[in-house]
DOKOL-116986 format. One line per field, with one value per residue (C-alpha): residue number from 1; residue in one letter; x negated, y negated, z negated. Coordinates in nm, 4 decimals, decimal comma. Each point is the difference from the previous one (the first is absolute). Example, Ala and Ser with C-alpha at 12.3 -4.5 7.8 and 13.67 -1.06 7.14 Angstrom:
BEGIN
seq = c(1; 2) $
type = c(A; S) $
xx = c(-1,2300; -0,1370) $
yy = c(0,4500; -0,3440) $
zz = c(-0,7800; 0,0660) $
***
This chain:
BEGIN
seq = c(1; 2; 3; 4; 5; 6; 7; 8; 9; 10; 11; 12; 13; 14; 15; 16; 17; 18; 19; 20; 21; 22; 23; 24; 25; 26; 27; 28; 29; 30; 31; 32; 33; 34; 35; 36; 37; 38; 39; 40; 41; 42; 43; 44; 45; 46; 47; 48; 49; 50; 51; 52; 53; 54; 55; 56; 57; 58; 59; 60; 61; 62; 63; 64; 65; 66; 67; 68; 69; 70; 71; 72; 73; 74; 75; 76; 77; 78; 79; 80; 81; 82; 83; 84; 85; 86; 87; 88; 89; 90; 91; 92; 93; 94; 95; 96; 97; 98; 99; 100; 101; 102; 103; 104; 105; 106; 107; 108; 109; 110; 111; 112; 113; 114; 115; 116; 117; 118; 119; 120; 121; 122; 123; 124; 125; 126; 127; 128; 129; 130; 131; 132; 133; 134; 135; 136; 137; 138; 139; 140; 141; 142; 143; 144; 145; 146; 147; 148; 149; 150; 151; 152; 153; 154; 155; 156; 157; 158; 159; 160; 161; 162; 163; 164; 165; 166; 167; 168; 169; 170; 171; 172; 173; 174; 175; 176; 177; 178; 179; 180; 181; 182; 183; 184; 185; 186; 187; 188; 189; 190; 191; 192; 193; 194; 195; 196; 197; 198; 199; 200; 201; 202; 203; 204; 205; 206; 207; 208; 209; 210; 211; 212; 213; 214; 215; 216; 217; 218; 219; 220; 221; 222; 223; 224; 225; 226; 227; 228; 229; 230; 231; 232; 233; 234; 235; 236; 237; 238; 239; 240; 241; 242; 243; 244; 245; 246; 247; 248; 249; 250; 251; 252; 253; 254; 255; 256; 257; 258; 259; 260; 261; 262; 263; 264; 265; 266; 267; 268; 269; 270; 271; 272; 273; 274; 275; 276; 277; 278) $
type = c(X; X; X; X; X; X; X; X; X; X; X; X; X; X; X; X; X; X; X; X; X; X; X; X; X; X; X; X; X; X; X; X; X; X; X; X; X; X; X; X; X; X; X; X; X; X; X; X; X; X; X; X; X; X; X; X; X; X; X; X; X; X; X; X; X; X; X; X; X; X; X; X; X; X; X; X; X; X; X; X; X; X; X; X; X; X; X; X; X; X; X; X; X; X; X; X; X; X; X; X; X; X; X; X; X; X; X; X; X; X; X; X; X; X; X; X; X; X; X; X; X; X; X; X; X; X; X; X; X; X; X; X; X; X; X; X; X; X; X; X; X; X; X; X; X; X; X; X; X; X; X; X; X; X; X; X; X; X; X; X; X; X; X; X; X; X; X; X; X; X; X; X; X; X; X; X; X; X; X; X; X; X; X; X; X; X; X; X; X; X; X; X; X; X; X; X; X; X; X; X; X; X; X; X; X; X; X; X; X; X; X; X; X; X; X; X; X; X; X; X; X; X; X; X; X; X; X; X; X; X; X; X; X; X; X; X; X; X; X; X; X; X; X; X; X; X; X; X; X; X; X; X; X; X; X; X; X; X; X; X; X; X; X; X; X; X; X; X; X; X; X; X; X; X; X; X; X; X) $
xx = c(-11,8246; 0,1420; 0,3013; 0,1901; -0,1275; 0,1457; 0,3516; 0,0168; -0,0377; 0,2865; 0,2174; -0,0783; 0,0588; 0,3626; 0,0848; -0,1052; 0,1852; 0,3311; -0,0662; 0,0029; 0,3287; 0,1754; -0,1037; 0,2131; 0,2792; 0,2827; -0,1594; -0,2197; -0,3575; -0,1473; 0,2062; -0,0743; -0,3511; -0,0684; 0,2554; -0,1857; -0,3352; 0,1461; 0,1328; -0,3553; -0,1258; 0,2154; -0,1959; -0,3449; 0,0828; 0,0834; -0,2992; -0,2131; 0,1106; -0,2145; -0,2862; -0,0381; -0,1614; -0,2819; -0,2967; -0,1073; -0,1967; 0,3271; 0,1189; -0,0272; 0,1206; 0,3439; -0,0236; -0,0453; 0,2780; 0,2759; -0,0591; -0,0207; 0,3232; 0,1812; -0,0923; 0,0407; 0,3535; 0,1433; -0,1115; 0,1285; 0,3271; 0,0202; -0,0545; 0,2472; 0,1999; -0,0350; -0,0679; 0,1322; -0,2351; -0,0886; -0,1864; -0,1149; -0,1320; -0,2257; -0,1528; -0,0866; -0,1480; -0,1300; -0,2657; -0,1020; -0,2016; -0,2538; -0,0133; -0,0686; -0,2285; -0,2253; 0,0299; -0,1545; -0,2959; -0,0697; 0,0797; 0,0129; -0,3074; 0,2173; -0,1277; 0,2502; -0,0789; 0,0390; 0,2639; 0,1860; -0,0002; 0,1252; 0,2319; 0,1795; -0,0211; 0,2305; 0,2432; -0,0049; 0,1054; 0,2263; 0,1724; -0,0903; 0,2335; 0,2614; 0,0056; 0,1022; 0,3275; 0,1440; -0,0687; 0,3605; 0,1005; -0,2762; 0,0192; -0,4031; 0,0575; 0,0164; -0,2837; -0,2122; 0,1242; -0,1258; -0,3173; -0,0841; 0,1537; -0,2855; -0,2487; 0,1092; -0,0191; -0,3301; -0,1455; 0,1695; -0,0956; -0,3516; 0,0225; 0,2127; -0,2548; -0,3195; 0,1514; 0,1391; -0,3526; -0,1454; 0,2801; -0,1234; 0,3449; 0,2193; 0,2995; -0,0832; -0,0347; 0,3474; 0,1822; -0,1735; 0,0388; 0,3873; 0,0859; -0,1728; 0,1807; 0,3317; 0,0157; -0,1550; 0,2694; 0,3166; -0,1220; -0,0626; 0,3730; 0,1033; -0,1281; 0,0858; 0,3842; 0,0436; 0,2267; 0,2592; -0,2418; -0,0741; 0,3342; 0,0396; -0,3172; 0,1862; 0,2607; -0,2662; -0,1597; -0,0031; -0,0957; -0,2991; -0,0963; -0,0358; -0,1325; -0,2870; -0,0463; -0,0802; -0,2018; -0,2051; -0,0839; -0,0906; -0,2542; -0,0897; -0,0998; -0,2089; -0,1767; -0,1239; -0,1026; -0,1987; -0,2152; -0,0369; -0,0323; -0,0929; 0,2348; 0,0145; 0,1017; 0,2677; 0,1628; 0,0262; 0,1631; 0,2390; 0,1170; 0,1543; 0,3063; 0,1152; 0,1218; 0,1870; 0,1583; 0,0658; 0,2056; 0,1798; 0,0518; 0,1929; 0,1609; 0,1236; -0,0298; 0,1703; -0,3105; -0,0209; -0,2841; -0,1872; -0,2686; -0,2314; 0,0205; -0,0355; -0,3097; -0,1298; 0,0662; -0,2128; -0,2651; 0,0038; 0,0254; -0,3274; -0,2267; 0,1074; -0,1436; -0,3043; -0,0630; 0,0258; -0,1811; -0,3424) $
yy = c(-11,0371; -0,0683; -0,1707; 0,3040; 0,1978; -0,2982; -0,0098; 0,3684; -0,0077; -0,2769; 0,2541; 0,3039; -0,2379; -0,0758; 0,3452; 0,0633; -0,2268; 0,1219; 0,3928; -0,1150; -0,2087; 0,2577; 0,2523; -0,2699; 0,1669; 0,1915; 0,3551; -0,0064; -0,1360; 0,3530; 0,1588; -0,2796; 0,0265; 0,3429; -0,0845; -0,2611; 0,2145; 0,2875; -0,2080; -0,0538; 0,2969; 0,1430; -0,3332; 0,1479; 0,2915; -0,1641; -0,1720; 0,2711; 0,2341; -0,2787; -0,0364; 0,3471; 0,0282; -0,2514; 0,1728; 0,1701; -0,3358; -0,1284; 0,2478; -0,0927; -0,3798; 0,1674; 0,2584; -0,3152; -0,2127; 0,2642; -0,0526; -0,3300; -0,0913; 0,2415; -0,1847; -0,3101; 0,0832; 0,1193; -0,3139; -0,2234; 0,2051; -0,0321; -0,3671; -0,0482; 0,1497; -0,2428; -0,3409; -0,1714; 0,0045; -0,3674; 0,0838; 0,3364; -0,0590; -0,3042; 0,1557; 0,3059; -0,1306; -0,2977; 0,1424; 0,2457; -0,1719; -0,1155; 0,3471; 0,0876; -0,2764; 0,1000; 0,3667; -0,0768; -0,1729; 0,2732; 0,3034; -0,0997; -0,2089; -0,2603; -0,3581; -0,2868; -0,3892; -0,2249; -0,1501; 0,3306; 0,0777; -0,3603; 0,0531; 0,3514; -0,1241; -0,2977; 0,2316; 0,2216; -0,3311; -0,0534; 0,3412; 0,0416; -0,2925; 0,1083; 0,2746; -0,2242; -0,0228; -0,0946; 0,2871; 0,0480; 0,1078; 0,2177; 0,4023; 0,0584; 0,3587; -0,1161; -0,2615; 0,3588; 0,1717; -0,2463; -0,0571; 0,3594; -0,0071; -0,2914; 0,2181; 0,3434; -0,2477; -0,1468; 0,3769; 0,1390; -0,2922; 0,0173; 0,4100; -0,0402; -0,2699; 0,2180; 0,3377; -0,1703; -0,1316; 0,3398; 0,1657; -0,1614; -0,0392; -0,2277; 0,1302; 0,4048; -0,1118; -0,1908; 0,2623; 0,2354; -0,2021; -0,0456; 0,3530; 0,1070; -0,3651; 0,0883; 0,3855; -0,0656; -0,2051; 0,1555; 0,2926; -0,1952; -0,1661; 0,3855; 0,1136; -0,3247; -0,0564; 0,3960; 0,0420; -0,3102; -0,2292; 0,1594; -0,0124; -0,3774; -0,0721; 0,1743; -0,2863; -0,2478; 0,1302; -0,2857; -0,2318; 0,2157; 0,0836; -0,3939; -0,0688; 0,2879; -0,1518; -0,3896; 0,2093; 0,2066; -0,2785; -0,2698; 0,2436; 0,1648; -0,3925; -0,0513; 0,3262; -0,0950; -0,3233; 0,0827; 0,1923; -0,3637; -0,2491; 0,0362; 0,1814; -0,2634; -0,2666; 0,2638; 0,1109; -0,3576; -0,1504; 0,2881; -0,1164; -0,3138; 0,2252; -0,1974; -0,2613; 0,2071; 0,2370; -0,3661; -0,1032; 0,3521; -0,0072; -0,3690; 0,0529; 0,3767; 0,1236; -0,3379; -0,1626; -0,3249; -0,2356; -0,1615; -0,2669; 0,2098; 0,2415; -0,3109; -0,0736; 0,3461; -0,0022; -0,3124; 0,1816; 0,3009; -0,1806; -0,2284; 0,3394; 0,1388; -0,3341; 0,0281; 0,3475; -0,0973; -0,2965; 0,1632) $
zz = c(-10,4676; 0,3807; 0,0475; 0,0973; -0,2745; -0,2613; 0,2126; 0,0093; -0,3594; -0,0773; 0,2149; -0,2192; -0,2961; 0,1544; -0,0080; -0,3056; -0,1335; 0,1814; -0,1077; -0,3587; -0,0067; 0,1850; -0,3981; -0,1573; 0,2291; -0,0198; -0,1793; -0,3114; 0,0917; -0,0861; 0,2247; 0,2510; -0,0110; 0,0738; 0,2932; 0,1293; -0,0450; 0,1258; 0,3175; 0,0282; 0,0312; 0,2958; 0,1714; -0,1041; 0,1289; 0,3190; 0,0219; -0,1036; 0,2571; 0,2263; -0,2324; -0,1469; -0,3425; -0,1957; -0,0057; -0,3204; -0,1238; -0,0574; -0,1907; -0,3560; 0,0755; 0,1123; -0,3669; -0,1962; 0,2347; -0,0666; -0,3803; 0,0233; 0,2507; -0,2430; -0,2573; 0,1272; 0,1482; -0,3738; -0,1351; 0,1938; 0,0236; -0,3513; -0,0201; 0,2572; -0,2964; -0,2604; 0,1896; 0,3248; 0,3129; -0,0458; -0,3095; 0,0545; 0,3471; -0,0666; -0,3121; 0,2044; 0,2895; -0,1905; -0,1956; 0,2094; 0,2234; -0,2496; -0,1063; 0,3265; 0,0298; -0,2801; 0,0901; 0,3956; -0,1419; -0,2205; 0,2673; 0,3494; 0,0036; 0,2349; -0,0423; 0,0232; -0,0019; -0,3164; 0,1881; 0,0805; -0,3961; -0,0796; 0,2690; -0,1483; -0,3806; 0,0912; 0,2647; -0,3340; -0,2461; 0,2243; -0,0147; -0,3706; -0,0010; 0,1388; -0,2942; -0,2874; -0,1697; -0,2970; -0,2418; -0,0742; 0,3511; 0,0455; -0,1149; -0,1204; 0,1514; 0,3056; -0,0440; -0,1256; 0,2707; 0,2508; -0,1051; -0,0137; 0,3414; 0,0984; -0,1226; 0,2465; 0,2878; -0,0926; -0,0126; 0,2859; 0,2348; -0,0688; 0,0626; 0,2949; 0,1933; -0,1000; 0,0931; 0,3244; 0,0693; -0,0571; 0,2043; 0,3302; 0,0977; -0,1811; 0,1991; -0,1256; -0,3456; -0,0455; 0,1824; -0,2180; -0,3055; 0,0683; 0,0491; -0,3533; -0,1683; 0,0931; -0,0338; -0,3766; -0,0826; 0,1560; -0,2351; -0,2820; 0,0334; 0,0225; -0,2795; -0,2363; 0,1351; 0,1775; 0,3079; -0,1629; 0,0644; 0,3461; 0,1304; -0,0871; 0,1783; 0,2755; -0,0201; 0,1160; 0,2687; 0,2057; -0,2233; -0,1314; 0,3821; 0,0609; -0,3323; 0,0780; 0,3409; -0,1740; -0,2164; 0,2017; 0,2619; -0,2553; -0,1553; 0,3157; 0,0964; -0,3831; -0,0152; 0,4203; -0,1095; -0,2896; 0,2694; 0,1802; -0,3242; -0,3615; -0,2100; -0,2553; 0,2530; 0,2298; -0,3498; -0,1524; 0,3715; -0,0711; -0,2917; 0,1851; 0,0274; -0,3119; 0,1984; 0,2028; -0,2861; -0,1239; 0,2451; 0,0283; -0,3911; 0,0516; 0,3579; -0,0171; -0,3993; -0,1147; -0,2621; -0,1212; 0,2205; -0,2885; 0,0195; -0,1047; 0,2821; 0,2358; -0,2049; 0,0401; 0,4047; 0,0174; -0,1912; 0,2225; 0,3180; -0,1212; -0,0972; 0,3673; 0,1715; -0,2775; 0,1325; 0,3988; -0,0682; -0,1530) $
***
């Protein structure tokens, strides 16, 4: 992986993290997810109007990504539901790098150096650290929730960097893959909350435009760089957004700094220089 490839990464994982605090915001997180997504997808449709379409290769990556973002974006609504984004976010994007991990040696056929593994199981301690809290001040539905949520991300990362691979054109494929995200679940959100929960999305506009802006450039940036770098290694640098939702959960959503989340930085920050290092 090239230093700009690793930078551009930390930048997507930035944004990330921002688009997720900003469902703990203001309108229910169901409501603010298909926002954000739908936000998105007036972007792809910018971008595609460059690009044009994937070519038909592609094509059953971005079937299998609309189930899975849909997925993925009703379970982590409703785990934003039942827990606070300092636990939900860490258990999510925790495991699902090792899931991932496992997943590219068995699909992609990428190879990554002993190092490079050693590297994301200690970034993924560190995160996995982050997760724990006293069982008394944790709802287990939202602990479910996440976790199922970890597993959508580990499946649609691993379809998103082969069908961007077989695409040709990295650029065509997220514009593509936007569009079909966001339109799936504005029309999901329809049909589970009707034209109430429409109008209140109308409420945040701006909030859901920015949020789908964060959104569609930090994944625009993952999905390119799994073209450039093994999947395993672009999706687990991506998961260093936990130090940023970290600091937005203490500085802007008001959650208590514990040693343990200090702990869990150090952690993180060690399996990044593990990973630059081998």
């Amino acid at each position: 992986m090239t230093t700009t490839v690793f930078l551009a990464v930390l930048v997507a994982a930035f944004l990330h993290a921002s688009w997720n605090a900003m469902m703990k915001l203001r309108i229910e997180p169901l409501l603010a997810m298909a926002l954000i997504n739908g936000g998105a997808g007036v972007f792809g449709l910018g971008l595609l109007s460059y690009t044009g379409f994937p070519i038909s290769a592609s094509w059953p990556y971005l079937a299998a990504s609309t189930a899975l973002h849909l997925g993925y974006g009703l379970s982590l609504a409703t785990a934003y539901k039942h827990a606070d984004m300092g636990v939900v976010y860490p258990i999510a994007r925790g495991s699902a790098p090792l899931m991932t991990l496992a997943g590219s040696v068995l699909f992609t056929g990428d190879r990554l150096a002993p190092g490079v593994v050693v590297g994301i199981a200690v970034l993924a301690g560190g995160i996995g650290l982050l997760a724990l809290q006293r069982r008394a001040s944790v709802d287990r539905r939202g602990v479910g929730y996440a976790l199922l949520t970890a597993v959508t991300i580990s499946l649609y990362t691993l379809s998103d960097g082969l069908g961007a691979r077989a695409a040709g054109d990295p650029h065509a494929y997220v514009a593509a893959m936007f569009i079909l995200d966001g339109l799936s679940c504005v029309l999901a959100v329809a049909a589970l909350r009707g034209r109430q929960g429409l109008a209140i999305m109308g409420t945040a506009l701006g909030p859901g435009l920015a949020g789908g802006a964060m959104g569609f450039g930090a994944y625009w940036i993952a999905v390119w760089a799994m073209t450039q770098a093994p999947i395993a290694l672009v999706a687990a640098l991506r998961e260093t957004s936990v130090l940023f939702a970290t600091g937005i959960a203490v500085v802007v959503l008001r959650e208590k700094l514990s040693a343990r989340r200090v702990a869990a930085a150090v952690l993180i920050v060690t399996g990044l220089v593990i990973i630059r290092a081998a």
